[in-house]
Residue frames relative to the residue before (quaternion, step in Angstrom):
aa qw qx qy qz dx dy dz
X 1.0000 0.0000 0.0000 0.0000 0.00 0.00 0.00
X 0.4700 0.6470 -0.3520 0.4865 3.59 1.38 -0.87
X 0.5940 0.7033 -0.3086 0.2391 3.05 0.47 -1.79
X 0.8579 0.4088 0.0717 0.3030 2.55 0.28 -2.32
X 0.6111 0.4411 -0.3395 0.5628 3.46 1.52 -0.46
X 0.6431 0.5352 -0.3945 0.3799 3.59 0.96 -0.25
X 0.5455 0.5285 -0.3368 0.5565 3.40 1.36 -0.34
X 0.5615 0.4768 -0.4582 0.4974 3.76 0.38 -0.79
X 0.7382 0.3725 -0.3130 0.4673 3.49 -0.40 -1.38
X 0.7781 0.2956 -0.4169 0.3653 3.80 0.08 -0.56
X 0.7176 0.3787 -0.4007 0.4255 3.66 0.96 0.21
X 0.4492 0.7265 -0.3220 0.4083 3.29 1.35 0.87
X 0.5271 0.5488 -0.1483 0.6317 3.09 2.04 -1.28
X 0.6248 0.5042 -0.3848 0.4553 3.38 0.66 -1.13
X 0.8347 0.3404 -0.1782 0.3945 3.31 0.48 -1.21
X 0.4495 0.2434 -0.5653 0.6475 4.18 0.88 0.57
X 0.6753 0.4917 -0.5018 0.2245 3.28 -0.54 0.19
X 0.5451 0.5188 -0.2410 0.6129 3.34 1.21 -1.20
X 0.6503 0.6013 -0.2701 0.3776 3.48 0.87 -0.84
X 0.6084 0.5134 -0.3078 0.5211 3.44 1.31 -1.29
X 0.5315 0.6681 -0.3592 0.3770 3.67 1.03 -1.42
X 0.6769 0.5809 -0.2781 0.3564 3.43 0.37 -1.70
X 0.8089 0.3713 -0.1446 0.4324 3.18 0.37 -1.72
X 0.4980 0.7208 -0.3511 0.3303 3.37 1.28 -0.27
X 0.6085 0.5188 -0.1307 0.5861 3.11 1.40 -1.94
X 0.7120 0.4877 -0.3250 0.3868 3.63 0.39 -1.32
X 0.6612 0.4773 -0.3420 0.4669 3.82 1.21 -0.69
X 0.2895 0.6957 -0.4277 0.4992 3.99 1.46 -0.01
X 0.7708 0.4417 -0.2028 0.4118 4.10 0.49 -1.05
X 0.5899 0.4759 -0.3997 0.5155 3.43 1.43 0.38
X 0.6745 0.4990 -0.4037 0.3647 3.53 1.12 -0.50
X 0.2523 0.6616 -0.6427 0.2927 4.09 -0.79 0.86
X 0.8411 -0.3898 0.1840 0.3268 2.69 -2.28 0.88
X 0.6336 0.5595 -0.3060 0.4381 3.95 0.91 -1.44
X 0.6649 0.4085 -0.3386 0.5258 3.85 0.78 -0.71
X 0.3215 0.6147 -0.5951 0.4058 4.48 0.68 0.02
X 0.9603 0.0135 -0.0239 0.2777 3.53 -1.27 1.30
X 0.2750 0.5701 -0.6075 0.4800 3.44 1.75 0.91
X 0.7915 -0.4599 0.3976 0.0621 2.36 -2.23 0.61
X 0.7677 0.2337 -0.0877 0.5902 3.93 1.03 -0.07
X 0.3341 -0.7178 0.5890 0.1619 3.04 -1.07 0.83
X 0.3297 -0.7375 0.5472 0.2190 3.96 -0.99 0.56
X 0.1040 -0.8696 0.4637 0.1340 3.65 0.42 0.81
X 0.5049 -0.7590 0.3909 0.1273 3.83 -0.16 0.74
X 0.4579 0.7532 -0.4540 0.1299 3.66 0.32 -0.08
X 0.1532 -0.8777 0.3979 0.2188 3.54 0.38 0.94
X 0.6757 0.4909 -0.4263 0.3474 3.75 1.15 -0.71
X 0.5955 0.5685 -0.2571 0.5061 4.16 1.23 0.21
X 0.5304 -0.4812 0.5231 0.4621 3.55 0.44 -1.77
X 0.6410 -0.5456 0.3791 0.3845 3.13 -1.57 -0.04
X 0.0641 -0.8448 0.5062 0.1614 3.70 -0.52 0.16
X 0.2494 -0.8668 0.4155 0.1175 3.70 -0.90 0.34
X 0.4522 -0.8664 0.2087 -0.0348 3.15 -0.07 1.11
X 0.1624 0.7828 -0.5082 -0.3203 3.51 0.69 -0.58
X 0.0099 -0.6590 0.7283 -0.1875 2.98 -1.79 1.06
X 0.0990 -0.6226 0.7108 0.3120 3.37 -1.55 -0.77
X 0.6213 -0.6795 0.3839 0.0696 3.29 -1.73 1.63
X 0.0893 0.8864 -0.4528 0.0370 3.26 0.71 0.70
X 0.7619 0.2038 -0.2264 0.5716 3.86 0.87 -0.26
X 0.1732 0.7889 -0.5754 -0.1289 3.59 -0.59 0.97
X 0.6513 0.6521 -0.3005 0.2454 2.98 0.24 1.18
X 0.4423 0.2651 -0.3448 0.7843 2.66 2.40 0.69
X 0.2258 -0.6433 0.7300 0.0468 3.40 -2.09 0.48
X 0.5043 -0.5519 0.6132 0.2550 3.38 -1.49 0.37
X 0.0245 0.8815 -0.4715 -0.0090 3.33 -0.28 0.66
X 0.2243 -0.7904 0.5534 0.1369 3.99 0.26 1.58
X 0.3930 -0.7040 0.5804 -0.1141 3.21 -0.61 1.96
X 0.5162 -0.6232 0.4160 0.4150 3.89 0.93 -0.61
X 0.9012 0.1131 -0.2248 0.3530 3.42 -1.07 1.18
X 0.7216 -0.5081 0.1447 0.4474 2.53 1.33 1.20
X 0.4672 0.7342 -0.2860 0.4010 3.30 1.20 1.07
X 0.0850 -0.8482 0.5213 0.0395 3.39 0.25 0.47
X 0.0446 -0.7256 0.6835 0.0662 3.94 -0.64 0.62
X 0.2449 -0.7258 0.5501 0.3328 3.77 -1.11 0.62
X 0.1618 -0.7302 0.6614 0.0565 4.12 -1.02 0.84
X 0.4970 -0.5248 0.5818 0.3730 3.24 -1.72 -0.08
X 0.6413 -0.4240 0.3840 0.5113 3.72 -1.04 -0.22
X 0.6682 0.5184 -0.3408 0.4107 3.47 0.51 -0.97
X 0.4107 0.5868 -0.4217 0.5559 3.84 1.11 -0.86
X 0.8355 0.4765 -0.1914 0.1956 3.03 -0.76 -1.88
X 0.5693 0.3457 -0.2872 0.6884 3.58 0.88 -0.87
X 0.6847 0.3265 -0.5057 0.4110 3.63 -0.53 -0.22
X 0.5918 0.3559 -0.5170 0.5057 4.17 0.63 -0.45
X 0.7017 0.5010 -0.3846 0.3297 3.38 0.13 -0.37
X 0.7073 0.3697 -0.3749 0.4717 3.18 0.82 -0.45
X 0.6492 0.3497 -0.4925 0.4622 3.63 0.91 0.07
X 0.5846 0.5685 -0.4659 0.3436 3.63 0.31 0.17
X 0.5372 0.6354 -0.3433 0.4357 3.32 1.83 -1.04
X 0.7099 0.5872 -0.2517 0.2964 3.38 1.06 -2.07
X 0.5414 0.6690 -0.2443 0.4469 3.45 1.79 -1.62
X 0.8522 0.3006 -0.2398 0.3548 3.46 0.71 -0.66
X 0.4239 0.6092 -0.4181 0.5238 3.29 1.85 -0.42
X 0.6867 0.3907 -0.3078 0.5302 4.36 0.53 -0.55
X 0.5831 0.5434 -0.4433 0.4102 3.69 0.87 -0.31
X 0.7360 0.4409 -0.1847 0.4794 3.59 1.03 -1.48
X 0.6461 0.4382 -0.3575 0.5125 3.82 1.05 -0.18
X 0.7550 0.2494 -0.4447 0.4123 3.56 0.71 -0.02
X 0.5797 0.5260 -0.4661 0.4123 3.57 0.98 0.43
X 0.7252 0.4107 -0.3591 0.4201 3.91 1.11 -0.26
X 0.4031 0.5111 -0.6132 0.4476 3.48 0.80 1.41
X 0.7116 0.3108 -0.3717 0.5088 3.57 0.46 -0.51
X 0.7294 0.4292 -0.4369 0.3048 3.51 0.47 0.12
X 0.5545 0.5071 -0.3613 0.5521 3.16 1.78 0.25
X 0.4516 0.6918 -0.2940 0.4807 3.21 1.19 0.19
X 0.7141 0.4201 -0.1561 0.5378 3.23 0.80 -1.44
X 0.6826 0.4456 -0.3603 0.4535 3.62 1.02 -1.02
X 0.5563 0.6510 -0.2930 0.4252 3.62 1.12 -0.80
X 0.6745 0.5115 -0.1460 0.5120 3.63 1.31 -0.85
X 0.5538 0.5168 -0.2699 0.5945 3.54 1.22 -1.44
X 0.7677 0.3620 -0.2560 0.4627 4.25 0.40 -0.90
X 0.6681 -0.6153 0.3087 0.2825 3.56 0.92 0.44
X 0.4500 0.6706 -0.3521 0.4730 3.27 1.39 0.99
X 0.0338 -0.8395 0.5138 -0.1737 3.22 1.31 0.61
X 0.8204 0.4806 -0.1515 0.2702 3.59 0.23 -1.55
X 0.4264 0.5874 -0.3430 0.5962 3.42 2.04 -0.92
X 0.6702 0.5919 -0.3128 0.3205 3.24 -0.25 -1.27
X 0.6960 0.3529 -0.1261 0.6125 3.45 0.42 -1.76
X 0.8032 0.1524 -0.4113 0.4031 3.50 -0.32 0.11
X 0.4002 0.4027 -0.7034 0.4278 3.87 0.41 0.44
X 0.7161 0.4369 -0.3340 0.4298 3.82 0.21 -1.31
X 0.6226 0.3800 -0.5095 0.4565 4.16 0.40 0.44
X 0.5473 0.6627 -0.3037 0.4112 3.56 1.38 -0.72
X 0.8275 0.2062 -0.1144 0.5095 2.91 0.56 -1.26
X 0.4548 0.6915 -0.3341 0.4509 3.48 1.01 0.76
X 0.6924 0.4023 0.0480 0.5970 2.89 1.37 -1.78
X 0.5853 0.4491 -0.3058 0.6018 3.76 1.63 0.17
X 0.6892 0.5048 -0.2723 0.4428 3.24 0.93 -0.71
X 0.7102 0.4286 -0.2044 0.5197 3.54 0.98 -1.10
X 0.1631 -0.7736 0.5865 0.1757 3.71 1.13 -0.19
X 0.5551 0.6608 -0.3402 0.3734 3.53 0.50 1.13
X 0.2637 0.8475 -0.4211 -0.1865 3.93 -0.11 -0.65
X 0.2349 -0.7268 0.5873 -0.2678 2.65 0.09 2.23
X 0.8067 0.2942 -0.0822 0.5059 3.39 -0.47 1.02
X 0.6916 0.4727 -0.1391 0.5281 3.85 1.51 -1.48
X 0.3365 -0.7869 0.4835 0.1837 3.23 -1.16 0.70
X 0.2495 -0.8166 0.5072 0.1170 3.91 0.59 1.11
X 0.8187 0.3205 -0.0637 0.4721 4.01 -0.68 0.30
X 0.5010 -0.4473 0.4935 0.5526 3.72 -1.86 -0.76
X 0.3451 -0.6685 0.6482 0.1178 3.00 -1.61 0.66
């Protein structure tokens, strides 16, 4: 039961995060030539929220980008969305190889114990190209 709630929550994080990422990249599509010398400045910080600033926009074409730990690297727009989208992709493969074992675990918790254990002799007993241990035939 542990198991499982620790997986939930950790593919939850994965996913407001991936979330922050998204909206990060997706807030990139306001910056252009027509936005040069408005009145506010859209400050990025993806592990908090968005924050506003007052200012006036004078470069849209570079951003502050918070790399982690308090780092901040300047990029162009085109940069930026691309980190984002690999940070997005990094986390979209993080959460798909953790919801097999958590379907697993739920698959186990509902009394399916037996599925389970024999994909894992299968693929055990495929891998080892052996049957050591297996009974082959009548006995």
């Amino acid at each position: 039961m542990a198991e499982i709630e620790f997986l939930t929550s950790s593919i939850g994080q994965l996913k407001v995060v991936q979330t922050k990422y998204v909206e990060a990249k997706d807030s990139l599509n306001v910056l252009n030539k027509n936005n040069k010398g408005d009145k506010y400045v859209l400050v990025l910080n993806i592990i908090f929220s968005k924050m506003y600033v007052p200012g006036t926009l004078n470069d849209v074409e570079h951003v502050l980008v918070d790399v982690g730990t308090g780092y901040y690297v300047e990029k162009n727009v085109e940069d930026s969305k691309s980190f984002f989208k690999r940070k997005i992709d990094f986390l979209t493969k993080q959460i798909e190889k953790i919801q097999p074992a958590l379907q697993e675990k739920h698959a186990m918790k509902q009394g399916k114990p037996t599925e389970v254990l024999f994909v894992y002799i299968s693929s055990h007993f495929n891998k080892n190209n052996h049957s050591q241990g297996f009974c082959h035939g009548k006995t």
